[in-house]
C-alpha angles and dihedrals in degrees: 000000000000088000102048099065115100130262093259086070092059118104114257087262102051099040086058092056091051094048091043106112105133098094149323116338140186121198115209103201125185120221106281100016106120110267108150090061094054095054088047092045088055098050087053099041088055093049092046107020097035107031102239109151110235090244085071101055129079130184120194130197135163104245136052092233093048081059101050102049100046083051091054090048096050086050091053093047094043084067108175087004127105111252092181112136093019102149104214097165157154130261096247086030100065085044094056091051082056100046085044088061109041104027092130083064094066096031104263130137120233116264094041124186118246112214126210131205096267090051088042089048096054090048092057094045092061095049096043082056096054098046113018136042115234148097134253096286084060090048094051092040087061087048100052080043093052097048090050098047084050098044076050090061091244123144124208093274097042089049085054087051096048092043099076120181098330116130100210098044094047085056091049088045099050080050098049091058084045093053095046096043088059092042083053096056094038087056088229139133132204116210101273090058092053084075102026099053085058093050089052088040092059091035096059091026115062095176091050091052090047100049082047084056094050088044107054093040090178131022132200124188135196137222089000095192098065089063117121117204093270081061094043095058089039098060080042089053101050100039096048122174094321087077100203085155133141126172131179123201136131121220095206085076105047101125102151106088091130102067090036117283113152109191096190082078080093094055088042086063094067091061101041083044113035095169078062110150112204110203109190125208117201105153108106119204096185117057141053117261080246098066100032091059086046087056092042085052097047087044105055092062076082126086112240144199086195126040121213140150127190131224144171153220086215100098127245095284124190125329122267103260116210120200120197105194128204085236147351085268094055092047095055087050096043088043088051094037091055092042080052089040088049091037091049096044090040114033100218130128135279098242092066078081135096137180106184126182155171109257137012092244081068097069097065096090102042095049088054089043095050090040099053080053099038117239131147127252144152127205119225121230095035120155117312125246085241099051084071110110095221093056096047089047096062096032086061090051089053089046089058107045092060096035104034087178097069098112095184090063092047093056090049102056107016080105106030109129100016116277098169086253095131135202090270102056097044078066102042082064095039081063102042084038087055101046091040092043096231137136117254083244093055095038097057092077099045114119091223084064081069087067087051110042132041113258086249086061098043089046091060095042092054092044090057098043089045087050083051089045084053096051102045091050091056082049099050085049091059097266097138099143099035099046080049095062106032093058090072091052102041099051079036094234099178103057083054082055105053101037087054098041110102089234144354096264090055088047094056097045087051088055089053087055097062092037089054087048089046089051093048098051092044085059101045077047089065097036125144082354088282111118113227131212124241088256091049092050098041086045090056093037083055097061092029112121096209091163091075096048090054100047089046086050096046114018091093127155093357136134108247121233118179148128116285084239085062094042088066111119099011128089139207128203089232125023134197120189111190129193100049095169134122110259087031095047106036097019124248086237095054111074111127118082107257082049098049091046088060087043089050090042078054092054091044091050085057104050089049086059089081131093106177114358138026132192132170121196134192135183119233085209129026134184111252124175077345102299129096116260135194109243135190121228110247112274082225078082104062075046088076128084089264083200086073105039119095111211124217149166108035085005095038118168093175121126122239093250095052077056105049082050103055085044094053088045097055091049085056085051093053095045086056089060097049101059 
């Protein structure tokens, strides 16, 4: 492997950012350049060169993925050395271990509840319907408003302040207190507290902060310039005055403005360290010379802190084509007939393609078009495994067997399956919960509900949170995997499923499901030989991106289709974006300068993600609302070296013969099909 080889086999560039300990770094690495391996050797070269125990470093990403497989590189390159304790983390990951630590701190009680968006999303709409008028843009308008003000740094208070006269954000601002105050109650965090609530903890706690400083002796941090100001302070908080900092990131890919990524956090570093040392890495291992002076070209169109250009050993490679279609429709079937023109004349697989876009509505043509000829593909970015309901169902009984008070979870499966507790009298006990303060868990003993609910009602509703009572007493024994899997029998689970699946064969994939659930948390019970509790496995459920393991396991021999967002740190020996139009790339939304620098750091994300061809393709007409309009070829275009880029299509270029051969090449094709 890449990653096993010592430090001495590293380029000059790389090797000083490994050996680099004396104080804080940033490593300013180019797509391609390794960085991944620097970040890994690093970790190896301070737990054998240095002397850090493992227990005192951490590593944080953004993905889970990212996580797991710079965890898998630094065990294969502590070869013979313990790597237990060894923190390679998300972001939110390595927040929840802290929160798990010091929630007395901030008031918590232990077992708390994780909220995600959906979750988040259902608290706000009752309250936006109890107190707002509005429908579901509004709610997840509130939503988008809440997480921003949070990822800012800014409390309830601070957000009314801010909000000024207008009406809209004072609105936003009213619900947020009132958001908070019910997460409160119902001892639960969505995903923005999980690192806010950190950054508050080592602010108005000095010794906290300090034992999390003695604790974590040496940070590294990945993808630097995805980091919002929570992250930011995070990152501030941990490393304190001793600096033994490095951090790798490349603002030429930040592409996530929208949730909250301020790339100027790399500038910010030279001003909070100024002993900084930038170590820059240009050299690309990836791509062809073609394509990289294609991306340097596109780039520096951008204003920049920090100059680089990348280049590579690689060779030149093939000219950028660039295919400008009749319609939306004739793109999609030029795009498949070249991938089964490529795939015919030089027998590799289908996974060494990409289509990459814009946006998910795109990728409608090509899927019919590559399924009328065949061929495989998957499509990036499909349902979760915890969008299930099935899954949720039974993750929100497990929430709240270990955190009665998530109201959320009560009100999800109080009735599933059916348990004869109706609509009125959930809320009957919503309005005693509220004046006593209570959670619907707790108010559901009290004597005063008697006054409220029929004794049928109160009987079902006792039976249910007893049950509860049961099951969190077995937990909190140790229980985990038992309580996990009778739970489905005991509520009978099965037999809801089935009854309410549209057919057998839905029923059956919905049981897979839960036993698939079953089977995942058995194994994170067992992880790394130590036995977890059911907190500890629904709180790492909770932040668990299933979604990308299964996708790596299953999505074989298959055409990719995807986002250009989700295209970011994988690579394709040959890429097509598609949709290279002004108001698709850039965006029609982004028109003023800061928005169309992200949207030409997207396309140049895009164009990095291949190794050995490259084409970009636009449509001179495009359906639109189901008429024909006239569309513009992206200005990130005449952005290219137009002395390296092949036209074809409406503008082809190609020779007769280039053109006998891709035709000969698609029949073969056919007649593959038809025997």
């Amino acid at each position: 492997m890449l990653s096993s080889r010592p430090v001495s086999s590293l380029n000059p560039s790389q090797r000083a950012a490994v050996k680099y300990i004396d104080g804080p770094l940033l490593v300013l690495a180019g797509a391609g350049s390794g960085k991944t391996r620097v970040i890994t050797q690093k970790i190896a070269y301070l737990v054998k060169e240095c002397g850090i125990s493992p227990t005192n470093i951490a590593a944080v990403t953004f993905t889970n993925k990212a996580a797991r497989e710079m965890k898998t590189r630094v065990g294969g390159l502590l070869q013979g050395k313990d790597s237990r304790g060894l923190k390679v983390s998300t972001f939110h990951t390595l927040g929840l271990n802290i929160l798990k630590r010091e929630h007395k701190a901030l008031g918590y009680k232990p077992g708390f509840s994780i909220f995600d968006a959906q979750d988040s999303q259902q608290l706000l709409r009752e309250l936006t319907r109890k107190h707002f008028s509005g429908g579901e843009d509004q709610v997840q308008q509130m939503q988008w408003q809440i997480s921003r003000w949070k990822n800012d740094l800014l409390s309830p208070e601070q957000a009314l302040e801010a909000a000024g006269t207008d009406a809209n954000h004072v609105a936003a601002a009213v619900l947020y207190e009132q958001y908070a105050r019910h997460m409160k109650a119902y001892n639960a965090l969505d995903f923005d507290d999980l690192i806010l609530l950190p950054v508050r903890l080592f602010t108005g706690n000095p010794e906290v902060r300090e034992a999390w400083q003695n604790r974590i002796r040496y940070l590294l941090v990945d993808e630097y310039q995805d980091t919002n100001a929570t992250q930011y302070e995070l990152v501030r908080h941990l490393v304190g005055a001793r600096g033994a900092l490095t951090v790798v990131g490349d603002d030429d890919q930040s592409i996530y403005a929208w949730r909250g990524a301020q790339p100027q956090n790399l500038v910010l570093l030279q001003k909070d360290y100024p002993k900084l040392q930038v170590v820059k890495l240009e050299q690309n291992y990836r791509s062809a010379g073609g394509i990289l002076k294609a991306a340097n070209a596109l780039i520096a169109n951008n204003p920049h802190v920090f100059e680089k250009s990348l280049w590579s050993e690689l060779g030149f490679g093939e000219p950028i084509r660039v295919l400008g279609a009749r319609s939306d429709e004739n793109e999609a079937e030029w795009a498949v007939s070249d991938i089964m023109h490529r795939h015919f004349t030089q027998r590799g697989n289908y996974s060494d393609y990409a289509i990459l876009y814009r946006g998910n509505h795109q990728s409608r043509p090509f899927e019919r078009v590559l399924r009328e000829h065949r061929i495989p593909y998957f499509i990036s970015g499909g349902q979760s495994f915890f969008a299930y309901t099935e899954v949720k169902d039974l993750m929100a009984y497990y929430r709240l067997i270990v955190n009665p008070d998530d109201d959320s979870a009560f009100l999800r499966v109080v009735n599933t399956p059916r348990r004869e507790i109706g609509p009125q009298t959930l809320e009957q006990l919503g309005q005693y919960a509220n004046e006593r303060q209570l959670s619907l868990f707790a108010a559901s003993f009290e004597l005063g509900l008697e006054q409220r609910l029929s004794p049928r009602a109160v009987g079902n509703l006792r039976r249910f949170v007893e049950w509860l009572v049961t099951m969190n007493d077995r937990a909190l024994r140790g229980e985990a995997m038992d309580v996990v899997k009778d739970v489905v029998r005991d509520i009978d689970y099965e037999l809801w499923v089935t009854d309410n699946a549209a057919d057998q064969a839905s029923g059956e994939r919905k049981m897979e499901n839960v036993n698939e659930l079953i089977a995942w948390l058995a194994r994170l019970a067992q992880q790394e030989g130590e036995e977890k509790s059911l907190a500890d496995l629904v709180a790492t459920m909770t932040l668990m991106d299933v979604l990308e393991r299964k996708e790596e396991e299953g999505a074989g021999d298959r055409v990719a289709l995807m986002t250009l967002h989700a295209a970011k740190g994988l690579e394709f020996p040959h890429v097509y974006i598609v949709g290279m139009e002004e108001d698709l790339l850039p965006h029609r939304n982004s028109i003023d300068p800061a928005a169309i620098e992200e949207e030409r750091r997207l396309a140049y994300v895009g164009i990095t993600r291949a190794q050995k061809t490259l084409t970009l393709t636009y449509a001179t007409r495009r359906k639109k609302q189901g008429e024909l309009v006239e569309t513009e070829p992206s200005r990130f275009i005449s952005e290219l070296p137009q002395d390296q880029l092949k036209f074809e299509g409406v503008h082809s270029t190609a020779t007769p013969e280039e053109k006998k051969e891709k035709g000969q090449a698609h029949l073969a094709s056919l007649r593959g099909m038809l025997k």
